[in-house]
N, C-alpha and C positions, 0 to 999 in steps of 0.2 A: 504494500500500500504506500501509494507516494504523499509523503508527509505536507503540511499548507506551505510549508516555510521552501520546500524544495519547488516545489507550483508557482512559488511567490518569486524562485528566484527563474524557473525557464521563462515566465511572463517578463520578467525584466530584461532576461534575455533578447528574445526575439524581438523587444521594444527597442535593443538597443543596436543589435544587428541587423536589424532588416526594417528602422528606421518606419516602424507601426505603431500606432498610437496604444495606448495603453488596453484602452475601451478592448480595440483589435484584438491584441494579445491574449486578453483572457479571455475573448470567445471562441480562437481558435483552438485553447486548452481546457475549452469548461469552466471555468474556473471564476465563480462571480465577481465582481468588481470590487463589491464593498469589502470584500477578505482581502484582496489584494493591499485597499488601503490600512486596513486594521491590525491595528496596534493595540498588544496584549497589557494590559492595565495590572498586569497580576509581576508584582517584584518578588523573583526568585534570587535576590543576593544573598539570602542568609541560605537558602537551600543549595546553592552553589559553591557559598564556602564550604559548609560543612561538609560535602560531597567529595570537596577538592582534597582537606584535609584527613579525610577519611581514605582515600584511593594512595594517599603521602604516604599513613601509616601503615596499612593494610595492600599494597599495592594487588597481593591475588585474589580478594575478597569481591564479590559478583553487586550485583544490586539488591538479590535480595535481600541477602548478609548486611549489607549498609541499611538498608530499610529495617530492618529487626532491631539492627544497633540506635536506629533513629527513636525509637518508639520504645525502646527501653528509657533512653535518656529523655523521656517527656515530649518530643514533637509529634504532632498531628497529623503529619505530612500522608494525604494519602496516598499508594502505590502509583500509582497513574503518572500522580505530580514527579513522583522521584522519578521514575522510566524517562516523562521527559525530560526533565534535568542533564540525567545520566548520558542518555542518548544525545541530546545538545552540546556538552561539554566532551563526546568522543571516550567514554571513561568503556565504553565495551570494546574497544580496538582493545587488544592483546598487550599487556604491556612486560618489557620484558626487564627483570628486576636479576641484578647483579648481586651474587651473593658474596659475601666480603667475609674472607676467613680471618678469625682472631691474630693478633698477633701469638707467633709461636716461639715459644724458648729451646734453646739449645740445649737440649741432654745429654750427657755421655754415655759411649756407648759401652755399658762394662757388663762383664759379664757376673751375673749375680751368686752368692754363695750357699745357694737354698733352692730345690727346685719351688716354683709356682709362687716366684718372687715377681718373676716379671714374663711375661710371654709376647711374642711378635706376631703381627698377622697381617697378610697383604693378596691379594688376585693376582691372578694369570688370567692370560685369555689363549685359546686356538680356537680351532676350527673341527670339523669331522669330513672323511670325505666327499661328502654333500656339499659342504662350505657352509653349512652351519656354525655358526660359534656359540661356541660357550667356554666358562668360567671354571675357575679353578681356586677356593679359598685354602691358603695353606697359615696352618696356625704352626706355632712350636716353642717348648720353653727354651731360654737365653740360656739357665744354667748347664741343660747339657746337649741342647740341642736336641732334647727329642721331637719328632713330631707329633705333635699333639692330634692335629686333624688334618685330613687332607678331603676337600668334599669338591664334588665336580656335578654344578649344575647350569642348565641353559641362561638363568637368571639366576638373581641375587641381590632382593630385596635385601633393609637394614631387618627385618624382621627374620629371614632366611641365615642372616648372619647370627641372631640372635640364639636359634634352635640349635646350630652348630655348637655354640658355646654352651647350653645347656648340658649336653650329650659330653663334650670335654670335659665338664665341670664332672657330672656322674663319673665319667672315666677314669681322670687323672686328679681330681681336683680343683679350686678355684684358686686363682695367682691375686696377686695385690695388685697387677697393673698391668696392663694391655699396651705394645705399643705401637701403632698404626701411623699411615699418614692421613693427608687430607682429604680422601674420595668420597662420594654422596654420602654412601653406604654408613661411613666409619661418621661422620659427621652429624648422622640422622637426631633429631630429636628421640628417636624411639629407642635408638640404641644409646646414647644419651643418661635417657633416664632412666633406661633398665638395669647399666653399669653403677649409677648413681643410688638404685636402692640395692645393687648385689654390695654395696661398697666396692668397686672397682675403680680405680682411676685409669682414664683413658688417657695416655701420656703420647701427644701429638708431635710429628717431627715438622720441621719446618717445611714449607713448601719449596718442592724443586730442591730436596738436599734428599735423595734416596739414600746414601749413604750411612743416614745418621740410623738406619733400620737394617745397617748392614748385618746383621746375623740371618735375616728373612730372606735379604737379596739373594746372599751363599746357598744360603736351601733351594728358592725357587731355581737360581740356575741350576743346581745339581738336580733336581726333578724335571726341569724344560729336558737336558740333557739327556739322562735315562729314562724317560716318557713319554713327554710330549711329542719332543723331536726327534726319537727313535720308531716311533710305532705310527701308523695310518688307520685311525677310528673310523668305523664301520658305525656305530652309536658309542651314545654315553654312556652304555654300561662299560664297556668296554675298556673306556675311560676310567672308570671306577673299579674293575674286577684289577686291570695291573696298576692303580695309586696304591690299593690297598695293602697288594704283594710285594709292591716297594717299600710302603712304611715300614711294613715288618720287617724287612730284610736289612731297611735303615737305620731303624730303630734297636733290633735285637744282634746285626751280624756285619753291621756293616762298622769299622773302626772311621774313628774319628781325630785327624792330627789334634786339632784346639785341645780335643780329651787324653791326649798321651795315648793315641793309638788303641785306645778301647772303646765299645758302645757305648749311644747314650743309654743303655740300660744299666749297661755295668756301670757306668759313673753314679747315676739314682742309687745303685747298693751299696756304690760307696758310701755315697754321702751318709745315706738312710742308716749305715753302720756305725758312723759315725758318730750319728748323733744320739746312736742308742747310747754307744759308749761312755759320751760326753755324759747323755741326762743318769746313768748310771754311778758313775765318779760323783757327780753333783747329790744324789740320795745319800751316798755314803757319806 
């Protein structure tokens, strides 16, 4: 439906290109005269600011959202009025809002003396031979490098990242601090606040210093290496059936220089001996 104000501007149009009097104009568009001249008596300035000031704050918020927010805060405004508003002001074009990451602090990268002190996690991506892609979440703890999870799905909501961690946590335990970069995923409100009541701290690297995550990097290359980029997927199980036969093989048999040439299993019985011994001495 063509709006009065858009009728009001092809009449002026044609009045002004092709040199037709007004009267002309709006009978060869229907369009009666006296609308032509009329002028709306109704002051929408206050309905304007606040519309403007609401699309400032809330920039992905629709019109009905702003209508509901109007009518909590006491205005009258009926739907209609705000539509047009909305519509007048161009506030339903798409607007596209840059997301501005916190500033990030420098961490160092040390290796912890306890496992499920600190754990790393970061994505991969390939393909299948379809040309399909999909993802690859690899988790593992700093102290001996085990991996903790390796999950390979087509997507990878922050909530898909959340279930993984659940399942690690039953596995292996829950660490005191995650440390990721900047991606949606890692960033999400939802993963967020769910680290926020596990008590977990989510410990961000800076952007564009992959580096600072280097214990994750060394892993994912040595899985691209012996997985990814050794074998040609037919499907995602497939994907999945040899991650899983790597972990173990990585995890229980495969030696580690950083660890003195032994697994990260055998390291965990180290430690784990360790500490029996210590809390032992400390009884007596």
């Amino acid at each position: 439906m063509v709006s009065t104000g858009e009728r009001q501007n092809v009449a002026t149009y044609l009045h002004d290109s092709y040199e037709v009097s007004i009267t002309r104009a709006c009978k060869v568009i229907r369009f009666p005269k006296s609308m032509y001249y009329y002028e709306s008596v109704k002051d929408d300035s206050e309905v304007i600011t606040r519309l403007l000031e609401m699309a400032a704050l809330r920039p992905t918020e629709g019109q009905d959202k702003m209508h509901q927010r109007l009518r909590l805060e006491g205005y009258n405004w009926n739907r209609k009025r705000i539509r047009r508003v909305y519509l007048k002001l161009g506030l339903n074009m798409r607007r596209r809002s840059k997301k501005r990451i916190p500033a990030r602090v420098k961490q160092p990268l040390l290796q912890t003396d306890q496992p499920n002190k600190t754990w790393s996690m970061d994505f991969m991506s390939d393909s299948l031979e379809s040309g399909r892609r999909f993802r690859v979440l690899n988790i593992m703890d700093d102290f001996n490098r085990k991996a903790v999870a390796v999950e390979a799905e087509f997507t990878f909501p922050s909530m898909g990242v959340i279930e993984v961690l659940k399942r690690a946590f039953e596995e292996h335990g829950k660490p005191e601090r995650i440390r990721v970069d900047n991606g949606p995923e890692f960033t999400s409100l939802e993963l967020t606040e769910w680290c926020r009541v596990q008590e977990i701290e989510l410990q961000f690297i800076q952007p564009g210093r992959p580096m600072q995550n280097g214990f994750i990097e060394r892993f994912n290359r040595t899985f691209r290496q012996n997985i990814l980029n050794a074998h040609i997927f037919e499907d995602i199980s497939q994907v999945r059936i040899l991650a899983e036969e790597w972990v173990k093989d990585y995890n229980g048999h495969r030696p580690h220089e950083a660890l003195g040439g032994i697994t990260p299993l055998q390291a965990e019985e180290e430690s784990s001996s360790k500490q029996a011994c210590f809390d032992e001495v400390n009884l007596n």
